[in-house]
DOZA-680875 format. One line per field, with one value per residue (C-alpha): residue number from 1; residue in one letter; chain; x, y, z. Coordinates in pm, whole numbers, plus 32768, in hexadecimal, padded with zeros to 4 digits. Example, Ala and Ser with C-alpha at 12.3 -4.5 7.8 and 13.67 -1.06 7.14 Angstrom:
2
num = [1:2]
residu = [A:S]
chaine = [A:A]
X = [84CE:8557]
Y = [7E3E:7F96]
Z = [830C:82CA]
//
This chain:
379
num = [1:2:3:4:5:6:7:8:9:10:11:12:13:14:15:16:17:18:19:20:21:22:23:24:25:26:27:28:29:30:31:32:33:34:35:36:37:38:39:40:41:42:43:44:45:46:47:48:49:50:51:52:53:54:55:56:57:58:59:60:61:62:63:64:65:66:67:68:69:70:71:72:73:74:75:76:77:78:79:80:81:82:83:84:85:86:87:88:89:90:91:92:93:94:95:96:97:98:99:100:101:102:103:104:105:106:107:108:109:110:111:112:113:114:115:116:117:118:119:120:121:122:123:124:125:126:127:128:129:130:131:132:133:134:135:136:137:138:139:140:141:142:143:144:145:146:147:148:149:150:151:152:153:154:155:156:157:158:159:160:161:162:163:164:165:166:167:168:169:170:171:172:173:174:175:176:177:178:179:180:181:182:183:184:185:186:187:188:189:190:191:192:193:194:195:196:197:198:199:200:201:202:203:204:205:206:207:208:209:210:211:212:213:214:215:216:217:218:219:220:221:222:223:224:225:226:227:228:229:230:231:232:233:234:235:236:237:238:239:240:241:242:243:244:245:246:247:248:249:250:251:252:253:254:255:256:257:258:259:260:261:262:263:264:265:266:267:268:269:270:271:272:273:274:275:276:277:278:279:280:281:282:283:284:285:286:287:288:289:290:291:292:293:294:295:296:297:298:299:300:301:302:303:304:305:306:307:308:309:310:311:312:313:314:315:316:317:318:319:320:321:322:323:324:325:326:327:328:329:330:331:332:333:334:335:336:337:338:339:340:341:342:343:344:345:346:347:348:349:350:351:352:353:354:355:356:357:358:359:360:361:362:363:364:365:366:367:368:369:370:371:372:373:374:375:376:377:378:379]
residu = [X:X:X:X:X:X:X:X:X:X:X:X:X:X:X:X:X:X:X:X:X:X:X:X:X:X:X:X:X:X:X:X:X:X:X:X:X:X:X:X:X:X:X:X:X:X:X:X:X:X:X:X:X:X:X:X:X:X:X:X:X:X:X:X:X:X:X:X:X:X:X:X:X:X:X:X:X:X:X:X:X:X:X:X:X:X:X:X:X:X:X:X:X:X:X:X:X:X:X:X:X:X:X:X:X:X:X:X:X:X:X:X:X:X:X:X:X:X:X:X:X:X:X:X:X:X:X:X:X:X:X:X:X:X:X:X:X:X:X:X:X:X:X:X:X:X:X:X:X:X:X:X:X:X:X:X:X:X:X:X:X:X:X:X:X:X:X:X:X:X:X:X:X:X:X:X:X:X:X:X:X:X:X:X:X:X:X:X:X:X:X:X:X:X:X:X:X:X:X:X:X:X:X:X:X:X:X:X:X:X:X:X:X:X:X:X:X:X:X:X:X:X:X:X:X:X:X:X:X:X:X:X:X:X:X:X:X:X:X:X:X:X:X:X:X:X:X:X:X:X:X:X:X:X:X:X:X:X:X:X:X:X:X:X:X:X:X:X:X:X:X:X:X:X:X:X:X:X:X:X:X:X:X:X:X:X:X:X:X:X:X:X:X:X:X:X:X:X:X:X:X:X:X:X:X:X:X:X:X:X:X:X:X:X:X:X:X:X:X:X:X:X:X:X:X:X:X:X:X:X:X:X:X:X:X:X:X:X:X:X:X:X:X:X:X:X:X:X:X:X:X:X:X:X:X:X:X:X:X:X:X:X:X:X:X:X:X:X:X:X:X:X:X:X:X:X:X:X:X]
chaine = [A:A:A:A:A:A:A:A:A:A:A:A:A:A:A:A:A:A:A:A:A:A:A:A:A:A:A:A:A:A:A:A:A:A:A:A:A:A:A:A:A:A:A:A:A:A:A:A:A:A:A:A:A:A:A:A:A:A:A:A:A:A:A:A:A:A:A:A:A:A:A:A:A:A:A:A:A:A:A:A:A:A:A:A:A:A:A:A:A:A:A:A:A:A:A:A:A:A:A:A:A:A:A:A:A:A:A:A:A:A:A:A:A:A:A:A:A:A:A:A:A:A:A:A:A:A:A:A:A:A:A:A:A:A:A:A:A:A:A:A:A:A:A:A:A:A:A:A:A:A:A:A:A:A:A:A:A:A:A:A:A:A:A:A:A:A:A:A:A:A:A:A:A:A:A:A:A:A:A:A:A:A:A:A:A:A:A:A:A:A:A:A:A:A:A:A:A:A:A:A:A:A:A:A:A:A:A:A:A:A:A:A:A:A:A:A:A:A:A:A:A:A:A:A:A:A:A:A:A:A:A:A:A:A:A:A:A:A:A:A:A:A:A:A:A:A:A:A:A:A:A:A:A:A:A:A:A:A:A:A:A:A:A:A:A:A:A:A:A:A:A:A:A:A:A:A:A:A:A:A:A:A:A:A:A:A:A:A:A:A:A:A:A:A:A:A:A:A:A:A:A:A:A:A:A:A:A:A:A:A:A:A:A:A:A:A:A:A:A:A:A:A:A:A:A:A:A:A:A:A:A:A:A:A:A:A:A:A:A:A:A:A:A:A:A:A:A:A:A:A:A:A:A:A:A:A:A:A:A:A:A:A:A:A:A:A:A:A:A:A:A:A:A:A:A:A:A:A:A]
X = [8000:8071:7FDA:7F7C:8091:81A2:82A8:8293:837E:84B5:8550:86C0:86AE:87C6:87C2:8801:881E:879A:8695:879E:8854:871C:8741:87BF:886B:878B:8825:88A7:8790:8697:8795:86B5:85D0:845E:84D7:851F:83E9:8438:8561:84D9:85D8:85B1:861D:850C:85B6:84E5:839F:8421:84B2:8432:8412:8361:82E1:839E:84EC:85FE:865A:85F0:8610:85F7:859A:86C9:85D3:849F:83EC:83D9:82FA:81BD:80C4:7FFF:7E77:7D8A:7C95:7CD0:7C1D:7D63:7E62:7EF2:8056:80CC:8210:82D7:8475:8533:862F:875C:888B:888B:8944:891B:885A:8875:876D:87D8:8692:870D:8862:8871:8873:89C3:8A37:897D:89BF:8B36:8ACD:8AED:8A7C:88E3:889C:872F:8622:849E:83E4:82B0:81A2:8065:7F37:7E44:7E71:7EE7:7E6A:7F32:7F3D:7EAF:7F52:8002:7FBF:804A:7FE0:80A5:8011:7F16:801A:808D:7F3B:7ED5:8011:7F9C:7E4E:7ECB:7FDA:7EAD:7DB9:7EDD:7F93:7FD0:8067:81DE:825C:83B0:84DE:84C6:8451:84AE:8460:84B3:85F2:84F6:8481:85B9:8637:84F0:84C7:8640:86ED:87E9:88D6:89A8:8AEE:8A7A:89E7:890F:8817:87C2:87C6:8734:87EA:891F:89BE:8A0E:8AC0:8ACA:8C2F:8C95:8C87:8D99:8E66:8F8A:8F21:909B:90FF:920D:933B:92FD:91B6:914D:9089:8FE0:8EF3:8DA0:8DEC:8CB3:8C18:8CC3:8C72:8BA2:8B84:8A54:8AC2:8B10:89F3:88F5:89A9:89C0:88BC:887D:88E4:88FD:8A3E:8B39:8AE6:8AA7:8BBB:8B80:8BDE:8BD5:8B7D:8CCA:8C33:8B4E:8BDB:8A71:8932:8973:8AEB:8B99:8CFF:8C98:8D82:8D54:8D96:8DEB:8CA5:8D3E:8DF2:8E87:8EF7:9018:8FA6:8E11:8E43:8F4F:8F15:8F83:8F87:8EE4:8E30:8DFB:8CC2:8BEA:8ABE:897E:889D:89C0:8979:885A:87CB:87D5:8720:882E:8848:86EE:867F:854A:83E7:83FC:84F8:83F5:8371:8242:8289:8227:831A:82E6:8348:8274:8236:82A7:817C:81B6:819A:82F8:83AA:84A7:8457:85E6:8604:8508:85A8:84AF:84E1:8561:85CE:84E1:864C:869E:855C:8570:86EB:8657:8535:857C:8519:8408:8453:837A:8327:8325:8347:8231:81A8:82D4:82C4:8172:81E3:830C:8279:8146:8260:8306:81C4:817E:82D0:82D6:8175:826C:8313:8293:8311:848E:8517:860B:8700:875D:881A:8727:86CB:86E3:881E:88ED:8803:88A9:8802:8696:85AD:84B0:83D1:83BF:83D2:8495:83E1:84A1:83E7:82CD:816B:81AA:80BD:811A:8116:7FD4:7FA2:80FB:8161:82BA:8314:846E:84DC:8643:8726]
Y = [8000:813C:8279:83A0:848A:8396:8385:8225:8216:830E:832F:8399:8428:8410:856D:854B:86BD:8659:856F:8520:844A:832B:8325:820C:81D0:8100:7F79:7F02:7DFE:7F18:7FDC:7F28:7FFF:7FFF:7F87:8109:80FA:7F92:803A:811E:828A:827E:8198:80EE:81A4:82D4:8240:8245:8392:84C8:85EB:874E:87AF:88E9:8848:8741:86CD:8574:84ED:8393:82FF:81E9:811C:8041:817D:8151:8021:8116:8112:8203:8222:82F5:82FE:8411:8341:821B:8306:82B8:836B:84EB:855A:864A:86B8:85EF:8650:864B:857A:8464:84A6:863F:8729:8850:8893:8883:88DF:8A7F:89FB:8A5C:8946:897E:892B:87DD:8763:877A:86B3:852C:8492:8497:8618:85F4:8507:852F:8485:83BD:8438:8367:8473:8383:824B:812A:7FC6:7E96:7E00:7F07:7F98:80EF:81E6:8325:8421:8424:8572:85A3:85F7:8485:840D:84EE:8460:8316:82FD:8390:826C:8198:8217:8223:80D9:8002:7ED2:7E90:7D62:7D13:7CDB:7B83:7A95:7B01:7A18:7A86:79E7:7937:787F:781A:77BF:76DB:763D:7643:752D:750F:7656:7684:7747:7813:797F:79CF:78AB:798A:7AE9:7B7B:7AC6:7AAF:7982:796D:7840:7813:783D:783D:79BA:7A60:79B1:7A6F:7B88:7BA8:7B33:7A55:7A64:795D:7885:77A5:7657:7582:7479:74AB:740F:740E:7505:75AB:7582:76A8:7715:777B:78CD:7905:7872:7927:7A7F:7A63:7926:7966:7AB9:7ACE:7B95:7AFC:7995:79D0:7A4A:7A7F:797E:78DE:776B:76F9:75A4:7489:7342:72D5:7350:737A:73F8:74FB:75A8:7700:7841:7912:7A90:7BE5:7C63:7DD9:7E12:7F11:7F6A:7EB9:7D62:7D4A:7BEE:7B70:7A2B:79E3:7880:775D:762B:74FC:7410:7510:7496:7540:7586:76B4:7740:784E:793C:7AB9:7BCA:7C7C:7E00:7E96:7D6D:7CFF:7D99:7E82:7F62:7F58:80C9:8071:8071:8184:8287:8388:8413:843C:85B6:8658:878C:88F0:8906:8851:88B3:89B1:8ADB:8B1E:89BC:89EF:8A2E:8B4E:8C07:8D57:8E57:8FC1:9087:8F9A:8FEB:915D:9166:90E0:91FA:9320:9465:952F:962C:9758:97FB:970F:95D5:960F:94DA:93F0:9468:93FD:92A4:92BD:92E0:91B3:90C9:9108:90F8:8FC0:8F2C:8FCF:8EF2:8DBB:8E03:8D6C:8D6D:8D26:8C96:8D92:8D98:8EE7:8F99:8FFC:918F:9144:9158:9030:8F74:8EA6:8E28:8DEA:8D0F:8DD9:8DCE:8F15:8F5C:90D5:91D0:925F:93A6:9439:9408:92A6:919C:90A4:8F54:8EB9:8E03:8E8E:8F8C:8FC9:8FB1:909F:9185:90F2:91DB]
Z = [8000:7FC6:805E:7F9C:7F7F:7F93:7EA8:7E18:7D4A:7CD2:7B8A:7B75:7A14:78D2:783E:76B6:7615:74D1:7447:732F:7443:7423:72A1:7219:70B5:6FAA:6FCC:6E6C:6E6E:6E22:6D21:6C28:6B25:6BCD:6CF9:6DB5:6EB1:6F32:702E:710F:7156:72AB:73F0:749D:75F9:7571:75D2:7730:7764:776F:76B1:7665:752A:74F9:7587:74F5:764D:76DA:7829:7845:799B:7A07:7B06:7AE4:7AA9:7942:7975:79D5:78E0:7897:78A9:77E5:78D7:79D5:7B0E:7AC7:7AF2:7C4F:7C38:7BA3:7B92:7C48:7C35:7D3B:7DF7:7CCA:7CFA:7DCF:7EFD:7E82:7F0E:7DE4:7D0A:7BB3:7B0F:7B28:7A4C:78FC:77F1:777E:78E4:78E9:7792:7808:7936:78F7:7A39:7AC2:7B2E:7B38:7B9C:7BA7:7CAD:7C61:7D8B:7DCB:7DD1:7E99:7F69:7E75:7EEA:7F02:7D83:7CDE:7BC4:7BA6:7A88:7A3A:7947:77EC:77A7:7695:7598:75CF:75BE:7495:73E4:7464:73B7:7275:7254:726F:71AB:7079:70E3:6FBB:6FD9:6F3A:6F23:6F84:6E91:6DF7:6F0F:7060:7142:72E3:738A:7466:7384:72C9:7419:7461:72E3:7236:7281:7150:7159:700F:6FD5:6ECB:6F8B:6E4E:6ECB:6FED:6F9B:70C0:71CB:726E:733B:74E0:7563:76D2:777F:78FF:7977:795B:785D:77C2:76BE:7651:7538:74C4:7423:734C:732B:7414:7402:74EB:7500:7610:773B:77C7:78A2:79B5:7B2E:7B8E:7CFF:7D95:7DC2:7C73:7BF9:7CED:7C7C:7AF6:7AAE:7976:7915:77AE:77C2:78A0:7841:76BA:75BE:7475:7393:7238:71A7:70C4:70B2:7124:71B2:71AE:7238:736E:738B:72E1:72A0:72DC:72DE:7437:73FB:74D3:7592:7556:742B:7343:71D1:724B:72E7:722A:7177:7275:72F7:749C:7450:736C:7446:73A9:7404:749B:7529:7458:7590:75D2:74B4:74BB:73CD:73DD:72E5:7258:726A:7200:715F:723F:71E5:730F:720A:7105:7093:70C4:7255:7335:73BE:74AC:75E3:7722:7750:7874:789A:7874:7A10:7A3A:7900:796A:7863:7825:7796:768D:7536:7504:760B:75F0:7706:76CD:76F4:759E:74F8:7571:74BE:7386:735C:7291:731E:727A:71A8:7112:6FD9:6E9D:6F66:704F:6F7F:6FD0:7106:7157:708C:71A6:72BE:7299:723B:736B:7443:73D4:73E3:755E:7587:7546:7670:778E:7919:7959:7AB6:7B27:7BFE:7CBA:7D97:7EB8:7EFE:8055:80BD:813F:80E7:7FD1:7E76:7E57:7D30:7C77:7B5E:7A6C:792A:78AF:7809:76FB:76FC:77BF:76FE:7692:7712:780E:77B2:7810:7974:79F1:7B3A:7B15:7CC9:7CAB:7BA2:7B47:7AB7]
//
């Protein structure tokens, strides 16, 4: 149970200064004429980040938090959000900093905190709000979804893994996949001066402290390999390859075992192969609203004093009529400009720096923006 106004769960976030971060390159397997809206431009991490519409930024949450759906009906939604605290173990507030300072930053500066807004029962499901520009995206991806199918016939690693029993050398049988074969963790990475051959051995005593800490993680017990022949169906000399590798060491092989048993041999889509990276997917952030969205990290957002430096001063005589042109333009581009967060020097004295929200008037007579008090005349 968790009681309303509880935090219930927080979200350390990943800034990423620009959307062009989660593109992704087109995979040859779709360089093919007809085939440029199988590959979808974007990572799937975008549909669990979030964004604003006039910003490039995401901020992707780094906890289970990206696991709560959301809910189009307002009476589901359990949780909202709120800005946490910042850093882990820090107690500054980085939501004042200016984007240049936290695109330079490469370790977690904010977090948002996800806050239960009624008392949530034991089992029931949490739901946060998307935002309507999420769900309006939502329902258009719907109502235009077509359905694409994949490049020749994809079938998922699952299934290979469940129904192929035979695996052949030759990589062009299985386009979309790539090959694991199960190692002891921690084998050597390095590779040798000169090749090295071995025949299986059988598996390797595991202790039960290894095995309750890595069971089966998929990446310290599986290295990526290659089939260089079948001894018959059921054992294999296969080539096992660097996890990390470089211009320098892509194609190297660590070592070649002969008579490797087929059951440690798995399956794996290959890089944007599977049907989630079709183009016909959905992409799009969650939207964090207007209410949390610091205003001097919006990509449209212009200081008054920059506006004001812009504007050119009326003139008389025969340009009256520019004038007049002159001086609506810069009214409405002054409109634009909504509240800023300032921060101030305080008229009291000793009293140190203050927060405030204002917006500067280039010149007496010009409207204030709508819905805004400017608290302290900063000069």
């Amino acid at each position: 149970v968790a009681p309303g106004g509880d935090v219930v769960v927080p979200a350390p976030l990943l800034h990423v200064p620009d959307a062009e971060f989660l593109e992704v390159a087109r995979p040859e397997w779709v360089a093919g004429e007809g085939h440029g809206d199988r590959s979808n431009g974007m990572q799937v991490l975008l549909n669990y980040c979030f964004g604003h519409s006039r910003s490039t930024w995401s901020f992707c949450p780094t906890t289970s938090a990206v696991l709560i759906n959301h809910h189009r009906d307002p009476a589901r939604i359990n949780v909202k959000l709120r800005w946490g605290d910042g850093a882990p173990g820090d107690g500054t507030s980085y939501l004042t900093e200016k984007k240049g300072f936290l695109a330079g930053a490469n370790t977690t500066r904010l977090s948002l905190d996800y806050v239960a807004t009624r008392d949530i029962e034991e089992g029931e499901e949490i739901f946060v709000d998307y935002g309507p520009e999420w769900q309006a995206a939502w329902d258009d991806h719907v109502a235009k979804w077509k359905n694409i199918e994949p490049h020749g016939d994809y079938v998922p690693a699952s299934v290979m893994n469940s129904t192929v029993h035979q695996i052949t050398a030759d990589p062009n049988d299985r386009p979309h996949h790539s090959l694991l074969c199960r190692r002891r963790p921690f084998s050597s990475d390095v590779l040798p001066a000169s090749p090295v051959i071995e025949e299986y051995a059988g598996p390797e005593e595991t202790t039960e402290p290894l095995r309750q800490l890595y069971d089966d993680n998929m990446y310290r017990w599986w290295w990526p390999c290659s089939v260089v022949a079948a001894t018959d169906e059921h054992e294999y000399t296969v080539d096992i390859h660097k996890k990390v590798v470089s211009a320098r060491t892509a194609g190297r092989v660590l070592l070649t075992i002969r008579r490797f048993p087929r059951h440690l041999i798995r399956f794996v889509d290959r890089r944007y192969a599977s049907d989630i990276h079709l183009g016909s997917g959905f992409r799009h952030p969650m939207v964090l609203p207007d209410r949390l969205f610091p205003l001097h990290w919006r990509d449209d957002y212009r200081r008054a004093r920059t506006v004001a430096g812009a504007w050119e001063k009326p003139s008389a005589g025969a340009d009256a009529a520019r004038t007049e042109v002159t001086d609506r333009k810069f009214e409405a581009a002054l409109r634009e400009v909504t509240c800023g967060l300032y921060v101030a020097p305080s008229t009291i004295r000793g009293a140190g720096h203050g927060v405030y929200t204002a917006v500067d008037l280039p010149r007496v007579g010009m409207p204030l923006v709508r819905g805004c008090v400017a608290v302290l005349r900063v000069r």
